[in-house]
PATORGU-961554 format. One record per atom (N, C-alpha, C): residue in one letter; x, y, z. Coordinates in steps of 0.2 Angstrom, whole numbers, plus 5000, padded with zeros to 4 digits. Last residue first. Layout:
residues N
AXYZ;...
This chain:
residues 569
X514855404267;X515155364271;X515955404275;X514055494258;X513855444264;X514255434272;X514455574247;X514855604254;X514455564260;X513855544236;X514555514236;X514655534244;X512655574236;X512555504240;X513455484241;X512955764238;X512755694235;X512755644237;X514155844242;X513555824242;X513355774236;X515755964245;X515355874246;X514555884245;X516056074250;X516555994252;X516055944251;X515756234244;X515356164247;X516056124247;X515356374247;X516056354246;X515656274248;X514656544244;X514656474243;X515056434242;X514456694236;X514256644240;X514456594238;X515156864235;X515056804233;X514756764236;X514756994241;X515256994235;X515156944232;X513557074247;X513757014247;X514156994241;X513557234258;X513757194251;X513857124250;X513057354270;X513457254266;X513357264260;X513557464276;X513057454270;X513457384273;X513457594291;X513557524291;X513157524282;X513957764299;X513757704292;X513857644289;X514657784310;X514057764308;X513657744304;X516157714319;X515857714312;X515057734314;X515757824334;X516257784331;X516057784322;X515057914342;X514957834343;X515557784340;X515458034343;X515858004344;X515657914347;X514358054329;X515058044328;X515558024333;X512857984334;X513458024332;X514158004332;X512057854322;X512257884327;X512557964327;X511857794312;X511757744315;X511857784321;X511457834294;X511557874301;X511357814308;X511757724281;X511157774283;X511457784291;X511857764261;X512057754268;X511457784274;X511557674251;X511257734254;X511557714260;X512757604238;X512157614244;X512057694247;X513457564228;X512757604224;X512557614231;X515057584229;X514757544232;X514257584229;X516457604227;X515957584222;X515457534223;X517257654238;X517257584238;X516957554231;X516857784238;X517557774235;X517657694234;X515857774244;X515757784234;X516457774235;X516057764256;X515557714254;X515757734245;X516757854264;X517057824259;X516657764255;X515657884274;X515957944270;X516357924264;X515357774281;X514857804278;X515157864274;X516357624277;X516257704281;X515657754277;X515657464274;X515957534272;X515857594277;X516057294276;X516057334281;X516157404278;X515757164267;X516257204268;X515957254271;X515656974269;X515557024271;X515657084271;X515456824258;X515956864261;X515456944263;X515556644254;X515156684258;X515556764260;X516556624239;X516556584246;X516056644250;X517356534227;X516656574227;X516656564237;X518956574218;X518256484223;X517956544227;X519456574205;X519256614212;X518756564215;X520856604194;X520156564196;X520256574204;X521756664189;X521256674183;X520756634187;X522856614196;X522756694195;X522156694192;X523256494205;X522956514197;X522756574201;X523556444217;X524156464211;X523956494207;X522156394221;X522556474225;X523056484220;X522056284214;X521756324212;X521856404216;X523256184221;X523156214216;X522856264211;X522656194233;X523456224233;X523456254224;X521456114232;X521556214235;X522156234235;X521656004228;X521656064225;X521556124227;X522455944240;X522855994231;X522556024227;X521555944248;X522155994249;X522456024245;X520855854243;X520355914244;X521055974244;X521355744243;X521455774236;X521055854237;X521655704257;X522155744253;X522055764248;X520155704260;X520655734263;X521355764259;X519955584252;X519655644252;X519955704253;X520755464257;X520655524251;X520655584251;X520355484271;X520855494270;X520855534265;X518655464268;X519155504273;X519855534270;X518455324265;X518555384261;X518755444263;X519055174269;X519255224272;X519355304265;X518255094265;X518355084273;X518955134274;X518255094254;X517555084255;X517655094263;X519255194245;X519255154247;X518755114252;X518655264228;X519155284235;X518855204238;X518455354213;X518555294217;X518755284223;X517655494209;X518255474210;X518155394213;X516955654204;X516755594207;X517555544205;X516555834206;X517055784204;X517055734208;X515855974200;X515955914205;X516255864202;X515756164203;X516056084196;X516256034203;X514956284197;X514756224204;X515256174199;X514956454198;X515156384195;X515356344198;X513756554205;X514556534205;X514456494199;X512656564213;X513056624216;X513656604211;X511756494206;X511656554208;X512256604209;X512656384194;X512256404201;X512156474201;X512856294183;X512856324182;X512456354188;X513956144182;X513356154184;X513556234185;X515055994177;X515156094179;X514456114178;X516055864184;X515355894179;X515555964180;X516955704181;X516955774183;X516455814179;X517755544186;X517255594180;X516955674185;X518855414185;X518555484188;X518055514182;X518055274179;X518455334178;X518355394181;X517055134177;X517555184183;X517955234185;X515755084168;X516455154170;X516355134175;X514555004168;X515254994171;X515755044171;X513255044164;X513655074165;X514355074168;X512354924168;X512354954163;X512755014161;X512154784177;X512654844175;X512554904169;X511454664181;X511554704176;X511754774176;X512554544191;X511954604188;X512154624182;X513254464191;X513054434196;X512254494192;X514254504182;X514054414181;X513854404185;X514554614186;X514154604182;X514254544179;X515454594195;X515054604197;X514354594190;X516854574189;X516454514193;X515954524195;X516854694186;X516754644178;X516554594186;X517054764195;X516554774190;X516254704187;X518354714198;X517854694204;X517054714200;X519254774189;X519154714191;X518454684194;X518954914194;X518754884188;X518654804186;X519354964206;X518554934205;X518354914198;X520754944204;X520254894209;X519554884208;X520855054196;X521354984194;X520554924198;X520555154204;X520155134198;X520255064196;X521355134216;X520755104218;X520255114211;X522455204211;X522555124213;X521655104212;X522055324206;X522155294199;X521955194203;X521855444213;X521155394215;X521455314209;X522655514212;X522555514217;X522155444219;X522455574196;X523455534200;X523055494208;X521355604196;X521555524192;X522455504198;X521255724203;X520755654205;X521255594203;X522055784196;X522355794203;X521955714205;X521555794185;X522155774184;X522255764189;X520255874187;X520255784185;X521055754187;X520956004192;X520455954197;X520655874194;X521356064178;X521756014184;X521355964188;X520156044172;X520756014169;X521055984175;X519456134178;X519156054179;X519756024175;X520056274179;X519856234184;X519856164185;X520056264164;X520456274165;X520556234174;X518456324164;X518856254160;X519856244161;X518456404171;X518256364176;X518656284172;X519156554175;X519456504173;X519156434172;X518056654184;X518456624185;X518556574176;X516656734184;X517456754181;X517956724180;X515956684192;X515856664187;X516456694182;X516956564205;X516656634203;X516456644195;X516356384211;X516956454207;X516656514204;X516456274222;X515956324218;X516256384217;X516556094222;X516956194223;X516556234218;X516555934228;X515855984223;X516356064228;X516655784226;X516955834231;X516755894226;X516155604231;X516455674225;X516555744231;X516555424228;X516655474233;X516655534228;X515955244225;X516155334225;X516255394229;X517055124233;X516455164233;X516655224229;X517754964236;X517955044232;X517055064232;X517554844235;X518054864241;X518154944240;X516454684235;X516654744233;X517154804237;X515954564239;X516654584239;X517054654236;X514554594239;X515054544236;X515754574234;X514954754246;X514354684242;X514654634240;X515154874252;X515654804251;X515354734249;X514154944257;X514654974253;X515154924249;X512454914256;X513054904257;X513554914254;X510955004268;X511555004260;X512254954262;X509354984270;X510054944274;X510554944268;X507855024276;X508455044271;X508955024273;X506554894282;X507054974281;X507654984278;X506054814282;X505754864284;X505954934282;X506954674282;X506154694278;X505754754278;X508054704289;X508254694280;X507354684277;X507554724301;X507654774296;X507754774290;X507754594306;X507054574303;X507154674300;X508954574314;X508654584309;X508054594305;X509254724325;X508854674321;X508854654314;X510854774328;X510154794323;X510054744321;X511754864338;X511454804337;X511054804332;X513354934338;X512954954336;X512254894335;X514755014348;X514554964345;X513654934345;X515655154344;X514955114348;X514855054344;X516555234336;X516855204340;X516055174343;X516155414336;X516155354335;X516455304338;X514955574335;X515655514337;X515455474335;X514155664326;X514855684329;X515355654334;X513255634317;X513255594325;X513855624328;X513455724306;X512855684308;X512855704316;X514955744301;X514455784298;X513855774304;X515655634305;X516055694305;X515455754303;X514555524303;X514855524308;X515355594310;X514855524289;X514255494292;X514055564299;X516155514285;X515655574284;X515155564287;X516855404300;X516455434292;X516255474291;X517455294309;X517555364310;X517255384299;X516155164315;X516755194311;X516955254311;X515555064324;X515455114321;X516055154321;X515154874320;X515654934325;X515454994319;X513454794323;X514054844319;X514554884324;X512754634321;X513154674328;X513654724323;X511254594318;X511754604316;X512254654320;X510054454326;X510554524326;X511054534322;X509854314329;X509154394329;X509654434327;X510754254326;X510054214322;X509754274323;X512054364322;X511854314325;X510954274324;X513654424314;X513054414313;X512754344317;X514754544317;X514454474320;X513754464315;X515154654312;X515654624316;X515454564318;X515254774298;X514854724303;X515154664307;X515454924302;X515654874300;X515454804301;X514655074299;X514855034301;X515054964298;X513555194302;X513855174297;X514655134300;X511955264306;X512455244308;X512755204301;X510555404309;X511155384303;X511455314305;X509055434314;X509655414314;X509955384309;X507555424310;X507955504308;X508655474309;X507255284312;X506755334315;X507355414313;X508655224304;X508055234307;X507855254310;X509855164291;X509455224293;X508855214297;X511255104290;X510655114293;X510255154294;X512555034280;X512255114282;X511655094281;X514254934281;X513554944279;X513055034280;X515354854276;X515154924279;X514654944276;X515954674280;X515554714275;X515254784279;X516054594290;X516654634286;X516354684285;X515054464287;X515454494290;X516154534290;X513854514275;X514354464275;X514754484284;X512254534266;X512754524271;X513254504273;X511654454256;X511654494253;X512154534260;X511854314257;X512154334255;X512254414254;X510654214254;X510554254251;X511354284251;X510754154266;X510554074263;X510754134257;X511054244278;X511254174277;X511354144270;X509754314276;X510554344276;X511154274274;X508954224278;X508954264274;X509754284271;X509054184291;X509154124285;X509254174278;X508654314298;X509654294299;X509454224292;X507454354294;X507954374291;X508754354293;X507054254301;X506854234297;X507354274291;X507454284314;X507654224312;X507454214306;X506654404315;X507154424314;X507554364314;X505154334312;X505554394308;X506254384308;X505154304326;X505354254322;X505654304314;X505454424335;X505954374334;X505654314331;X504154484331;X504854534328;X505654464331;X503254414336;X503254424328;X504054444328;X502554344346;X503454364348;X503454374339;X501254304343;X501654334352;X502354364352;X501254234332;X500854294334;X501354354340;X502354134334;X502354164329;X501954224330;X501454054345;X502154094346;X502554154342;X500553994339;X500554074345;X501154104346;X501253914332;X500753944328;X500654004333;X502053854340;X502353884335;X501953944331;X500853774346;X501553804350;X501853874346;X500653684334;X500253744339;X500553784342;X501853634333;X501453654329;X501053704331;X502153544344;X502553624341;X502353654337;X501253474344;X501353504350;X501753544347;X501453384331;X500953434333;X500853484338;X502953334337;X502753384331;X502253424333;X502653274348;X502953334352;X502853364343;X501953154343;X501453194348;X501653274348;X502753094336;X502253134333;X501953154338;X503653084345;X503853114341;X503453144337;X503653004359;X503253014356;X503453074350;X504953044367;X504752984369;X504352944361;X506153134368;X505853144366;X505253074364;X507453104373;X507153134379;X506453124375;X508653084363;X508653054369;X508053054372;X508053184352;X507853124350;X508053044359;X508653304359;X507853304357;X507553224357;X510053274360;X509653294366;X508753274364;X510253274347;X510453234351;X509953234357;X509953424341;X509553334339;X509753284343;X510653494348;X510053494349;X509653424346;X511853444345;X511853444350;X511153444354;X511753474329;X511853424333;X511653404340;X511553644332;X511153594329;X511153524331;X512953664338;X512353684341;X511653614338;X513753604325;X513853594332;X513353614339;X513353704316;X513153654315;X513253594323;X513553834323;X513053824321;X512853734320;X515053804323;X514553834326;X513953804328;X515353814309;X515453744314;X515153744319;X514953944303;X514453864302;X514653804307;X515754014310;X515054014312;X514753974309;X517053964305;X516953954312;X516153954313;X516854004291;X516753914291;X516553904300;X516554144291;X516154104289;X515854034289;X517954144296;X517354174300;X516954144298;X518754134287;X519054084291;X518454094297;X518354214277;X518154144274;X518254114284;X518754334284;X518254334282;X517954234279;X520454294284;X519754314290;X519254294289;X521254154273;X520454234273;X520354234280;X521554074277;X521954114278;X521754164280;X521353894279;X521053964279;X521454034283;X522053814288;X522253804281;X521853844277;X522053824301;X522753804299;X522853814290;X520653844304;X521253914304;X521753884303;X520453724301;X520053774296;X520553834299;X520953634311;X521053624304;X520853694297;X520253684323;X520853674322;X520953694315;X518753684319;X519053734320;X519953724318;X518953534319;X518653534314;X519153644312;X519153504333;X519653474329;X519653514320;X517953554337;X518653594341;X519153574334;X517053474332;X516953554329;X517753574333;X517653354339;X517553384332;X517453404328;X517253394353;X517853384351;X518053394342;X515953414352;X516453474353;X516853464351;X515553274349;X515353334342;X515653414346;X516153214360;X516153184353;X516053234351;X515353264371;X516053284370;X516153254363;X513953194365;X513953264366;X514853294366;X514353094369;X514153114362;X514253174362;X514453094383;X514953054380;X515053074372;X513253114385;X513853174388;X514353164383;X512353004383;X512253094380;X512853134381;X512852944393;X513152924385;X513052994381;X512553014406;X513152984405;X513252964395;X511353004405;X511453064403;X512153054402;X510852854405;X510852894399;X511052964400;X511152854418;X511652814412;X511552844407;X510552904424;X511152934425;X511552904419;X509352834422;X509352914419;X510152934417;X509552724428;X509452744420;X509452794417;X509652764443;X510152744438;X510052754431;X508352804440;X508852854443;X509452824439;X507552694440;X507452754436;X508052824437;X507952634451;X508252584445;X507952644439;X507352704462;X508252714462;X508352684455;X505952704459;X506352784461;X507152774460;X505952574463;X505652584456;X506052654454;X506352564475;X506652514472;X506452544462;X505252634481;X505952674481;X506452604478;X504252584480;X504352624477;X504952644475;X504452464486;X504252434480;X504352504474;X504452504499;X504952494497;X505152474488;X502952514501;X503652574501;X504352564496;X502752384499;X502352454496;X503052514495;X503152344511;X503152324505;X503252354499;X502552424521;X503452444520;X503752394512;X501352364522;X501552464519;X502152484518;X501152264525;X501052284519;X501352344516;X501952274539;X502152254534;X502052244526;X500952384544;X501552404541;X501952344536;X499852294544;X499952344539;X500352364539;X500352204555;X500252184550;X500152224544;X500752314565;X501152274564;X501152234555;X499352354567;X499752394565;X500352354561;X498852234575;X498452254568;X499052304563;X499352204585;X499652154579;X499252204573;X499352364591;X499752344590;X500052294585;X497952324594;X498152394588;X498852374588;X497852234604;X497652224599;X497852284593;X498652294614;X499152264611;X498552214603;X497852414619;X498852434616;X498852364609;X496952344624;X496852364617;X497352394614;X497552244634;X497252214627;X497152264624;X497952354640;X498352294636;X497852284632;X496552394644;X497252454642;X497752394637;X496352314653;X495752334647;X496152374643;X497252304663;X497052244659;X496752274653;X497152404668;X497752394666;X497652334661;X495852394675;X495952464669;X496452434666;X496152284684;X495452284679;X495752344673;X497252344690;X497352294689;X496852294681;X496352444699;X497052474693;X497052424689;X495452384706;X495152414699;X495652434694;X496552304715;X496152264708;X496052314705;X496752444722;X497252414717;X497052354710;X495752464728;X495952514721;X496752474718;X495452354737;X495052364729;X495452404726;X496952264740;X496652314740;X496152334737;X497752154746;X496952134742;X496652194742;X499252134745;X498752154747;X498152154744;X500052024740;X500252044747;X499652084749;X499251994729;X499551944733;X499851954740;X499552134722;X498852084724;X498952024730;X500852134719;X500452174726;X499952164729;X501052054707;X501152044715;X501152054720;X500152124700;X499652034701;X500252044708;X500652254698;X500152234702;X499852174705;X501852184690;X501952234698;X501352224702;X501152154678;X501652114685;X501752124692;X500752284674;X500352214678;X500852194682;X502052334672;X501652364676;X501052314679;X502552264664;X502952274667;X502652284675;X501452294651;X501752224657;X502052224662;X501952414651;X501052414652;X501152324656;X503152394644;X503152434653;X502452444655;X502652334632;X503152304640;X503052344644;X501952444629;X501652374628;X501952354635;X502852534625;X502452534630;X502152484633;X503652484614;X503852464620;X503352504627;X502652444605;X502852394609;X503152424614;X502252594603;X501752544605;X501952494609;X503552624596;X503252664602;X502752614607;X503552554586;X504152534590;X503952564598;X502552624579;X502452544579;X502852534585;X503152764576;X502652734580;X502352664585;X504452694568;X504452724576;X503852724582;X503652644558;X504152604559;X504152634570;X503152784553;X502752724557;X502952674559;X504652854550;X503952894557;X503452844557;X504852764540;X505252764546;X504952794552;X504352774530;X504052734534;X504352724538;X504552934527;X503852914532;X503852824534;X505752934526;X505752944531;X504852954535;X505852854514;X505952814517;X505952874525;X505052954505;X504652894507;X505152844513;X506053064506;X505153064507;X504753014511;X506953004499;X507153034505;X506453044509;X506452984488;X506552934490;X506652934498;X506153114482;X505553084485;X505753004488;X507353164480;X506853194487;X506453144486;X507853104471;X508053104479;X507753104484;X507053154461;X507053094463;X507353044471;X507453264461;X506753244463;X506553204464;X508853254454;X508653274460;X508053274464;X508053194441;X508553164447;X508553174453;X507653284433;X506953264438;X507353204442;X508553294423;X508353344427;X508053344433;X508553174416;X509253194421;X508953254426;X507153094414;X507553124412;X507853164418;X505953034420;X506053024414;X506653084410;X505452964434;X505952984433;X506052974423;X503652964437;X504252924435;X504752974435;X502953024452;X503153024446;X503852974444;X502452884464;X502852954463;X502752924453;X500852834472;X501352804465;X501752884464;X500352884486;X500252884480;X500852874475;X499952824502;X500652834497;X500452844492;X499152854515;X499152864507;X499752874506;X499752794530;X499552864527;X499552834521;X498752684542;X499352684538;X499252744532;X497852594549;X497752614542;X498252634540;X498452624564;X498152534561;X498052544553;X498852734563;X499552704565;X498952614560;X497652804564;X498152844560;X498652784560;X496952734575;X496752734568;X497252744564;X497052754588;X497552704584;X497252714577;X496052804595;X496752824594;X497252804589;X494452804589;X494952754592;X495652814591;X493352944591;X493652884587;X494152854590;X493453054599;X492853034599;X493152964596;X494453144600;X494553074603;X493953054603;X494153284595;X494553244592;X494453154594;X493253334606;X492953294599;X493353244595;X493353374618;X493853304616;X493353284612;X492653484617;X493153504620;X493853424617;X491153404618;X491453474613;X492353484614;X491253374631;X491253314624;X491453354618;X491253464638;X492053434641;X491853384633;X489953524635;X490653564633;X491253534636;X489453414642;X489453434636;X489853464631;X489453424657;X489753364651;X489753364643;X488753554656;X489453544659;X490053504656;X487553524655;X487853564650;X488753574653;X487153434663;X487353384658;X487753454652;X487453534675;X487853434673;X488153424667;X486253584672;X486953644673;X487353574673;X485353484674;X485353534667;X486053544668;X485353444688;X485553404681;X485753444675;X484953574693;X485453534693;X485853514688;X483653584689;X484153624686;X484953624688;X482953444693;X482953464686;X483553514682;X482853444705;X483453424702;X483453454697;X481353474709;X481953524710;X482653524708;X480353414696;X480753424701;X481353474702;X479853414681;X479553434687;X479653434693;X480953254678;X480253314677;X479953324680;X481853164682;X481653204686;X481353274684;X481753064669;X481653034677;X481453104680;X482453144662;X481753144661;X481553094666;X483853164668;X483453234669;X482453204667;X484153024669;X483953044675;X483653144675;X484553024655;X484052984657;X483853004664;X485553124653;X484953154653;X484453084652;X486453084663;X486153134665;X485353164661;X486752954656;X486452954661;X486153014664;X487453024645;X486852994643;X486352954648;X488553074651;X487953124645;X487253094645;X489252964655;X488953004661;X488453064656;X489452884642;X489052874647;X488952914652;X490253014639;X489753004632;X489352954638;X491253024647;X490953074648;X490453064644;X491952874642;X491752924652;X491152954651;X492652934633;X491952884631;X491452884638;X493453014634;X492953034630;X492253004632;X494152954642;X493952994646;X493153034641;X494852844632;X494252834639;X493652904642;X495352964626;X494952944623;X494452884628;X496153014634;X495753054633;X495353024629;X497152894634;X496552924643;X496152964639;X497652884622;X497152844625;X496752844631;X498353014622;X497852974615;X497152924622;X499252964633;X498753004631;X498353024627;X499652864628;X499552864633;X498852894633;X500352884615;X499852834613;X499352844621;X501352994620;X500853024616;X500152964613;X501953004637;X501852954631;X501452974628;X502253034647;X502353094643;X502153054637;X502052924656;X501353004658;X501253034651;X502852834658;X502352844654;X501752894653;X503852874667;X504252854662;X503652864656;X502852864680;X503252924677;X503552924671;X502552744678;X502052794678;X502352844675;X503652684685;X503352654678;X502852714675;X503352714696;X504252734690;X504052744685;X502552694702;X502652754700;X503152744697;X503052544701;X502352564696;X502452664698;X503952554712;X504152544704;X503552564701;X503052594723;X503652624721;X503852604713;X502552474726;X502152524721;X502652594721;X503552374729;X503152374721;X502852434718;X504052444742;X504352444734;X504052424726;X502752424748;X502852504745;X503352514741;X502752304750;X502152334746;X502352404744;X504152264754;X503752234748;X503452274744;X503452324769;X504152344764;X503852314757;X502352244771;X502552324771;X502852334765;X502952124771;X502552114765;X502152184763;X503752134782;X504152114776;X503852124772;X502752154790;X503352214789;X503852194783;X502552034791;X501952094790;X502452164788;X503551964795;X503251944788;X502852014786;X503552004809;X504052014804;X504051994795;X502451964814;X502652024815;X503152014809;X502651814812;X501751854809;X502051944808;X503551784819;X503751774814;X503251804809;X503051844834;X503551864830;X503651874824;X502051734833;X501851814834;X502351844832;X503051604835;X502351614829;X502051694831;X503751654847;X503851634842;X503551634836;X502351644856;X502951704858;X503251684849;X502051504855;X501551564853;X501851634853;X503051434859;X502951424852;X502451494849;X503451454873;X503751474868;X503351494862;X502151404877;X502151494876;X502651504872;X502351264874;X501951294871;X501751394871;X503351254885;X503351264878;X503051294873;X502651274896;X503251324895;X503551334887;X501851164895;X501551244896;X502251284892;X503051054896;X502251064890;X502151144891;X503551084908;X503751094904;X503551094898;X502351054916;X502551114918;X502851134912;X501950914914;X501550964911;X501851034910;X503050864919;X503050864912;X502750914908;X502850904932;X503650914930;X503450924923;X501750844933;X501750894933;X502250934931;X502050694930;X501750714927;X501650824929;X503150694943;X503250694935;X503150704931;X502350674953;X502650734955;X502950734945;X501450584951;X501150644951;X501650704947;X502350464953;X501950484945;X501650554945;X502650494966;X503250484960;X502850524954;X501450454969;X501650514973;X502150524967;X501450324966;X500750374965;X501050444964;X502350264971;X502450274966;X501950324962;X501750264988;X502250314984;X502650314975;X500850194986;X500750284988;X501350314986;X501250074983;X500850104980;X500950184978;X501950064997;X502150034987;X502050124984;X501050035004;X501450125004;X501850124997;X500449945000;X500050005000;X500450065000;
């Protein structure tokens, strides 16, 4: 029994001991498990506010995004198009009530915010899902329209590059629009906030529609960079072409310089003549322009009977509109084909009252170019020289154009006209004068007699003398005797000049001949009869005025150098 009691006693005291130590643990564990509660909850703190720290990252990075923004305003459109259409279902609900003017002042509130973002009434993504109109560029059909060609390659490849970047905008929002879910599903998991599902809900409704306008985009640019590229593959294989053909054009083109250059060589090495070695340069000219034009025409000119009739019309207004330059193309073939102009040749224009007299120094499709010479013309007239002179041609139809050097002609007439008192010697006068003429003029008879006879196998002539010849004319004040002479077509001046000398040397020697010339004599009123003078005198004053009686008398008149078509030039 006491056995008993005292294992009783034993078992007590150990079952207590155990329980004791049972209790002690079990506070451990619930001390322990609180801790660990406590330090998860701070851990899933922390966590919470680093994720939503990142999604502000992610916010800020996309605030300034133009697809972003497109697309809040166009939620915010469609917001405003359901709360429009609730207000004015709750204004006909509240007919006849105090809301009535509530509502009113609401729905005209929402209204001008729907006016405000009319733009975004449509999808954002339209402009990027459709893709702009390309239209087919012009062909490239010549060198000129190269540089145009640039441009539009530089055109096209920087538009599909501004939808290339769009496209590329989209995707990578797309990701940081993921970026940004993920953040959320693992905030959700730490917290079960509503505003963070409802974020979650909007972020989702936002993906899918980024990223459905995204495959649709994706799949039209590929049609549209096709396209693109279709053009500027057509833009660059018409470029080359072009470059190729202006490259052979050029090639030609140096060919027929080279061979007017080679061609000029040869013509000054074995043309002597100025005048001939003028003639062959302006036809090589000419014909090296013409080429050059048929080359170019027949390269570029596609349709041939299109661009005739097209010139034909053309040609037909043109002729009305510009009369005086086809005219004056009409007189350069003229001149040309005819002849009756040359280069060299000293010609005399006369227009609107103006003289000029000159040498002709160019002849071009519109113009005859004159240098103006020292000439009677010009010593009587215009009293300078030395200008250089233009004249249409289209004058050789309208107006008097003389040539002194016609077919080669080199010698002109020239006469010299002294007017001698009637008491004078006069046949004794023209004796000499002739003889003075012949010694002086004798070369240039020689020369235009030759040059006669070549001329009259071009005309008819009917008077071919050359010989000086000399007349005597019976005038008022005198005896007129003119004297005509051969001289030099480009310089009658000189002549002139000296034979005018000798005969006033000559005709001063002669005692028996008097050159008639303008004269005044002045009598004293008291010696007027001594003078055998018939006048009345007449009283101009007194005596200590000085002379008082003035008579004239006109003794002779008239000393001429010239007249007639001889004294032109």
């Amino acid at each position: 029994m006491r056995a008993l009691a005292a294992i009783f006693l034993i078992f007590n005291l150990a079952f207590c001991e155990a329980n004791s130590t049972l209790s002690a643990a079990h506070t451990r564990l619930e001390s322990n498990a609180s801790s660990a509660a406590s330090e998860k909850k701070d851990e899933n703190s922390k966590l919470s506010a680093s994720l939503k720290d990142q999604i502000r990252v992610i916010d800020d990075e996309i605030k300034n995004n133009i697809w972003v923004s497109r697309f809040s305003n166009f939620i915010g459109y469609q917001n405003l198009q359901k709360q429009s259409s609730q207000l004015e279902a709750e204004l006909k609900k509240s007919a006849g009530t105090d809301k009535i003017a509530e509502i009113q002042k609401r729905l005209r509130a929402v209204k001008e915010q729907l006016i405000l973002l009319k733009e975004y009434e449509k999808s954002p993504f339209l402009d990027i899902i459709a893709m702009p109109e390309t239209p087919e560029p012009a062909r490239i059909t010549n060198p000129f329209s190269i540089i145009s060609g640039f441009s539009t390659i530089r055109n096209l490849q920087a538009q599909k590059m501004e939808q290339k970047n769009a496209i590329e905008n989209i995707k990578a929002l797309i990701d940081k629009l993921e970026a940004k879910r993920a953040l959320y599903e693992r905030l959700m998991q730490i917290d079960t906030d509503a505003s963070a599902a409802a974020e979650l809900k909007s972020l989702d409704y936002e993906l899918s529609e980024f990223s459905s306008a995204y495959e649709i985009a994706q799949t039209t640019y590929d049609v549209y960079e096709k396209k693109i590229n279709s053009q500027i593959a057509v833009q660059t294989a018409d470029i080359k072409a072009q470059i190729k053909r202006a490259g052979n054009i050029a090639v030609w083109i140096l060919v027929v310089i080279a061979l007017s250059f080679f061609c000029k060589v040869v013509a000054k090495k074995y043309i002597k003549n100025d005048e001939n070695f003028y003639i062959v340069n302006k036809a090589i000219n000419v014909l090296n322009f013409t080429l050059i034009a048929l080359i170019l025409l027949f390269s570029y000119i596609e349709n041939m009977t299109h661009f005739v009739t097209v010139l034909g019309f053309a040609s037909a207004g043109l002729a009305i509109a510009m009369k005086d330059m086809f005219m004056s193309s009409l007189g350069w073939l003229t001149i040309v084909l005819g002849g009756s102009f040359r280069v060299g040749d000293r010609i005399r224009v006369h227009k609107n009252g103006e003289t000029y007299v000159g040498d002709i120094i160019d002849i071009s499709v519109l113009r005859m170019t004159i240098f103006e010479d020292v000439t009677m013309t010009t010593w009587r007239e215009n009293k300078r020289a030395g200008r250089v002179i233009f004249i249409p041609n289209n004058y050789i139809f309208t107006d008097l154009i003389s040539n002194y050097t016609h077919s080669g002609l080199k010698t002109v007439w020239d006469g010299i006209s002294i007017l001698l008192t009637f008491d004078s010697n006069h046949k004794k006068a023209m004796y000499l004068i002739k003889n003075i003429v012949r010694k002086y003029s004798k070369g240039y008879t020689d020369i235009a007699k030759k040059q006669m006879g070549k001329l009259r196998s071009q005309y008819s002539i009917k008077n071919p003398n050359v010989e000086p010849r000399i007349f005597s004319f019976f005038e008022p004040y005198g005896i007129e005797i003119s004297v005509w002479y051969m001289t030099n077509s480009y310089a009658t001046l000189g002549l002139r000049s000296n034979i005018s000398a000798e005969i006033l040397d000559a005709l001063r020697s002669e005692p028996d001949i008097k050159i008639a010339y303008p004269a005044y004599t002045l009598f004293n009123g008291k010696n007027y009869a001594a003078a055998g003078g018939n006048f009345m005198a007449q009283d101009l004053g007194s005596e200590q005025q000085g002379p008082q009686n003035l008579n004239a008398a006109a003794q002779g008149a008239g000393f001429a150098t010239g007249s007639g078509s001889g004294s032109e030039i």
